[in-house]
C-alpha positions in Angstrom: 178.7 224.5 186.6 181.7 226.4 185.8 184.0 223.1 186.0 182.1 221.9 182.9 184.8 220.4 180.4 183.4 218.8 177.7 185.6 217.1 175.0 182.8 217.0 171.8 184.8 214.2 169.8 184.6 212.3 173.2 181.2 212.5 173.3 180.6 211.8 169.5 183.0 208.5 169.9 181.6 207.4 173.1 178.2 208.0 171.9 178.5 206.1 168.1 179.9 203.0 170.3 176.4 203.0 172.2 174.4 203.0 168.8 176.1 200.3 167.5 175.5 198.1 170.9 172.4 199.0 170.3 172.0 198.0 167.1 173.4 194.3 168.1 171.0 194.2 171.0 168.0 194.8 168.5 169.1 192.3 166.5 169.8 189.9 169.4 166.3 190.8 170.3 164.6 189.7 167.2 166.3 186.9 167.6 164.8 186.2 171.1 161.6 186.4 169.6 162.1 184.3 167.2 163.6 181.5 168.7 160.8 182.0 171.8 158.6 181.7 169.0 159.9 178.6 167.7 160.6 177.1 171.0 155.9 177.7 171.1 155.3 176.1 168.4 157.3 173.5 168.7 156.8 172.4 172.8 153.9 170.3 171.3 151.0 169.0 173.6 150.7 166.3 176.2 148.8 163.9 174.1 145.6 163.3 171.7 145.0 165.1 168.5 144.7 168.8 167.6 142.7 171.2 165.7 144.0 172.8 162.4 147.2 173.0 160.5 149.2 174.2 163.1 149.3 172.7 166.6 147.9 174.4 169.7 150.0 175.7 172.5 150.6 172.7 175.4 151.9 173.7 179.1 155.4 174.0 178.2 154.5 176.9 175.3 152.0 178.1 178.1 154.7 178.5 180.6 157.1 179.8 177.2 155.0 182.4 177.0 154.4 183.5 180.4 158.2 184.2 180.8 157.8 186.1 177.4 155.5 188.3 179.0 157.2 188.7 182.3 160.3 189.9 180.5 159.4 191.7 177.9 159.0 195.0 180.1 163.3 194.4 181.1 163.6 193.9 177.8 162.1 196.7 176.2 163.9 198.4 179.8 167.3 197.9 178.3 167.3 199.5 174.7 165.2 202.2 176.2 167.7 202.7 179.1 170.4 202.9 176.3 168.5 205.5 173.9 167.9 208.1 176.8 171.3 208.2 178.1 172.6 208.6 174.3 170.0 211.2 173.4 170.5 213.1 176.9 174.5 213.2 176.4 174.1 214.5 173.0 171.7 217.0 174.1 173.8 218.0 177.2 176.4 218.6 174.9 174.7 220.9 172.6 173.8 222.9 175.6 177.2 223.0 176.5 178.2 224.1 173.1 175.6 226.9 173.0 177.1 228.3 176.2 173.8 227.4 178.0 175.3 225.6 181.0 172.1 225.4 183.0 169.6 223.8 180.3 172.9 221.2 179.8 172.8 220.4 183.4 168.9 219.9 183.2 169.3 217.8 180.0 172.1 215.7 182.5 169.5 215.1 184.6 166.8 213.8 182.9 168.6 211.6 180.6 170.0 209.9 184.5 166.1 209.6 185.1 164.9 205.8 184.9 162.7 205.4 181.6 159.6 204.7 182.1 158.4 201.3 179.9 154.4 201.6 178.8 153.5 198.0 178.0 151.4 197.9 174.9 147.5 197.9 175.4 147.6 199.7 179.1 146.8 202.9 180.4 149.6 205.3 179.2 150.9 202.8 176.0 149.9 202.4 172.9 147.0 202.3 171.5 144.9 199.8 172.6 144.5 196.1 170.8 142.0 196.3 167.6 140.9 193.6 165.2 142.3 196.1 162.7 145.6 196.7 164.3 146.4 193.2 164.7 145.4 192.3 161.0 147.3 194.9 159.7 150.4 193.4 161.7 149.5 189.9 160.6 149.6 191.0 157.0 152.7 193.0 157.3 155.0 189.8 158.4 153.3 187.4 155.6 154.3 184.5 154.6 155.6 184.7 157.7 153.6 183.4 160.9 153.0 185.9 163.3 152.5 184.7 167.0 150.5 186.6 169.9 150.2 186.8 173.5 147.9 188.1 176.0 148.2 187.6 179.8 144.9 188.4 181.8 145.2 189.9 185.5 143.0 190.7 188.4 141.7 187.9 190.4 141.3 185.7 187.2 144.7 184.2 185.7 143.9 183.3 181.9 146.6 183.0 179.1 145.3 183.5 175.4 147.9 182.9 172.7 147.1 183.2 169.1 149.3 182.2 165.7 148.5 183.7 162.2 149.9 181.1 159.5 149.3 181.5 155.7 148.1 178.1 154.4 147.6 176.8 150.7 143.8 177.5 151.2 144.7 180.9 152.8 145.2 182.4 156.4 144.5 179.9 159.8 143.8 181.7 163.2 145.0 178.9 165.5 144.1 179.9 169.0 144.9 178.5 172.5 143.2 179.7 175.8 143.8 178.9 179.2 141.8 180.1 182.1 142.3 179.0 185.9 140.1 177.6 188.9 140.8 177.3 192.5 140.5 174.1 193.9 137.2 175.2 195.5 135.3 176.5 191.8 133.5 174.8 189.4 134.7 175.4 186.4 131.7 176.6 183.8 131.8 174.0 181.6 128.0 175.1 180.8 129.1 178.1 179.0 131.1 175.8 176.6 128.4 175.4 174.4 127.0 178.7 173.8 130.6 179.9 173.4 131.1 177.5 170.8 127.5 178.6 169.2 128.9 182.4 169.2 132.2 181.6 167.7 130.1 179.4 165.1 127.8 181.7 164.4 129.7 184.9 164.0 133.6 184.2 164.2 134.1 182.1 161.3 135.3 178.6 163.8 136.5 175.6 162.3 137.0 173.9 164.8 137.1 173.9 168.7 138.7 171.5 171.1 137.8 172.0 175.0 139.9 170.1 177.8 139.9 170.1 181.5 143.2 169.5 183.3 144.2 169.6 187.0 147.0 172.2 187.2 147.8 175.5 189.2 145.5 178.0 189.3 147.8 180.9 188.3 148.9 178.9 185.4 152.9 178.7 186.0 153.9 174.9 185.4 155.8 173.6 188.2 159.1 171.2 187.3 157.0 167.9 188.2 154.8 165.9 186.2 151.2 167.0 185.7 148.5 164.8 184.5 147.6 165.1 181.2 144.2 166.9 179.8 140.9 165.5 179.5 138.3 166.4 176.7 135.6 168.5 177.1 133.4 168.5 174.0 134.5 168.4 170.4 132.9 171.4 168.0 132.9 171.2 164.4 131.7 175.0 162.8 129.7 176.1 159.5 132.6 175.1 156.9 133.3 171.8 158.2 129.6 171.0 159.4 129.2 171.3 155.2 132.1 169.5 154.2 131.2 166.6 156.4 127.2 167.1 155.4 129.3 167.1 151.1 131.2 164.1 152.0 128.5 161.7 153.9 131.0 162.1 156.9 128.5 164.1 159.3 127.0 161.8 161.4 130.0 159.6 163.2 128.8 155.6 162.5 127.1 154.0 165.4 130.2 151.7 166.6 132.4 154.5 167.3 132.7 155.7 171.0 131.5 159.6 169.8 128.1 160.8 171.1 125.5 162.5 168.6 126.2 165.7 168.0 123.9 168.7 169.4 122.9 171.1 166.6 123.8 174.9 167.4 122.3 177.9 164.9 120.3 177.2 161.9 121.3 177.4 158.2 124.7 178.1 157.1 125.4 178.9 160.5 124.7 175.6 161.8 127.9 174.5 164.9 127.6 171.0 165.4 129.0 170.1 169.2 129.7 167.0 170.6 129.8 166.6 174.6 132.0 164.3 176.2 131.6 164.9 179.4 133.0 166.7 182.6 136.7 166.8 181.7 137.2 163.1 184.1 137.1 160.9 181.8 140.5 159.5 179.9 138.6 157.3 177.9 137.2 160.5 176.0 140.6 160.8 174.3 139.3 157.5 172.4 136.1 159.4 171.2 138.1 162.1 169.7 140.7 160.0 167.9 137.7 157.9 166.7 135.9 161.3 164.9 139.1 162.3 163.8 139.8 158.9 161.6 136.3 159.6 161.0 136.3 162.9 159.7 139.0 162.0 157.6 142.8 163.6 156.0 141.3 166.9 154.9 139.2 168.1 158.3 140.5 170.7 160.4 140.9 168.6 163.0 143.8 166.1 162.6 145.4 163.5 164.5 148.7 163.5 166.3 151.2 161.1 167.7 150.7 160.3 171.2 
């Protein structure tokens, strides 16, 4: 430790060059996420129409962001990997300085140690996901949309995104899930319903598209073609469930391919959910187009080139 030669403007120059890389990599982060972000919203779907203002996230935006996820810990890896060996040079120097050649040696080491990344909402990050948190972050970007991703694990894959957008009548929650089956499970289309009556009842839904789709199990989206989804059942909740009931639009006319509604909850809480079937059946595509003409421009459901 007695060879120590330290040149202090050395350190300050090398040091400032560092900061400003990492300044550029920030901002060529923010771009990432923006353009990743884009790239979402824009991927589109396979076919049929969506529900809201904003479209729901297809397979390619699925498969978007699962590689958003994947990297995110490299790239949080880099600028972290940059701000340790900055901090531990500068700190190794004002050892040296001090004459404290040991502690500048032990401030060497550690900043040489590999940084260790805590992904938000595990053990040892940050706090964990709130309602709260993610509402205060929503409002912080407005007007801007503000886009979200959670990746499930364990023996269950499942991909949830969700996308905050200010609209003229005032803030849309569009949300996409995707959870996967073996070839050898059933997938629990019976729980459909009494999801739909919870999100009705106490989750403010507008409306709530379910398809079925034979894909991979963990979700990735191999580079072949995959046949397109296949409705599920068609929800309307409280708001539009009135709207329709204000209009005369509730009940779809008898000559169109949709099925009567089943009523879910009572009162101002009443979900009405229509079942087309077990998720085989292309022609169900037809029904939904049909109760979209028939719901008419201003529903939350609308209807999209195919």
């Amino acid at each position: 430790m007695t060879g120590w030669d330290i040149s202090v403007s050395g350190v300050e120059f090398v040091t400032s060059l560092v900061r400003d890389a990492m300044e550029e990599m920030a901002k060529d982060v923010k771009s990432y996420g923006k353009n990743m972000e884009s790239a979402v919203a824009s991927a589109g779907t396979i076919s049929g129409p969506t529900c809201g203002v904003t479209s729901p996230t297809g397979p390619v935006g699925a498969a978007l962001s699962t590689f958003v996820y994947s990297t995110t810990k490299d790239v949080l890896f880099l600028n972290a990997r940059a701000a340790k060996s900055v901090h531990g040079a500068r700190e190794a120097m004002g050892c040296y300085l001090q004459g404290n050649l040991e502690m500048a040696a032990h401030a060497q080491e550690a900043a040489l140690a590999v940084p260790k990344i805590d992904m938000p909402g595990k053990n040892g990050g940050n706090l964990p996901w709130s309602a709260r948190q993610l509402t205060d972050l929503a409002r912080s970007r407005a007007p801007r949309p503000t886009w979200l991703v959670a990746v499930g694990h364990g023996d269950r894959a499942a991909l949830a995104t969700l996308r905050v957008t200010r609209t003229p009548d005032g803030v849309e929650e569009d949300m996409f899930v995707a959870v996967g089956f073996g070839a050898d499970e059933e997938p629990p289309l019976d729980a459909v319903e009494p999801l739909a009556a919870e999100l009705g009842a106490h989750h403010g839904l507008l409306t709530l598209l379910t398809t079925l789709r034979a894909a991979r199990r963990d979700l990735t989206v191999p580079a072949t073609f995959e046949p397109p989804p296949n409705p599920v059942s068609v929800t309307l909740g409280p708001d539009e469930v009135r709207r329709t009931a204000a209009e005369g639009t509730g009940q779809p006319p008898c000559a169109t391919p949709v099925p009567a509604p089943v009523r879910l909850g009572r009162g101002p809480a009443t979900t009405l959910h229509h079942d087309l079937g077990d998720g085989t059946r292309t022609e169900a595509w037809a029904a939904v187009r049909a109760l979209v003409r028939h719901l008419g421009p201003t529903a939350g459901m609308r209807q999209t080139p195919s």
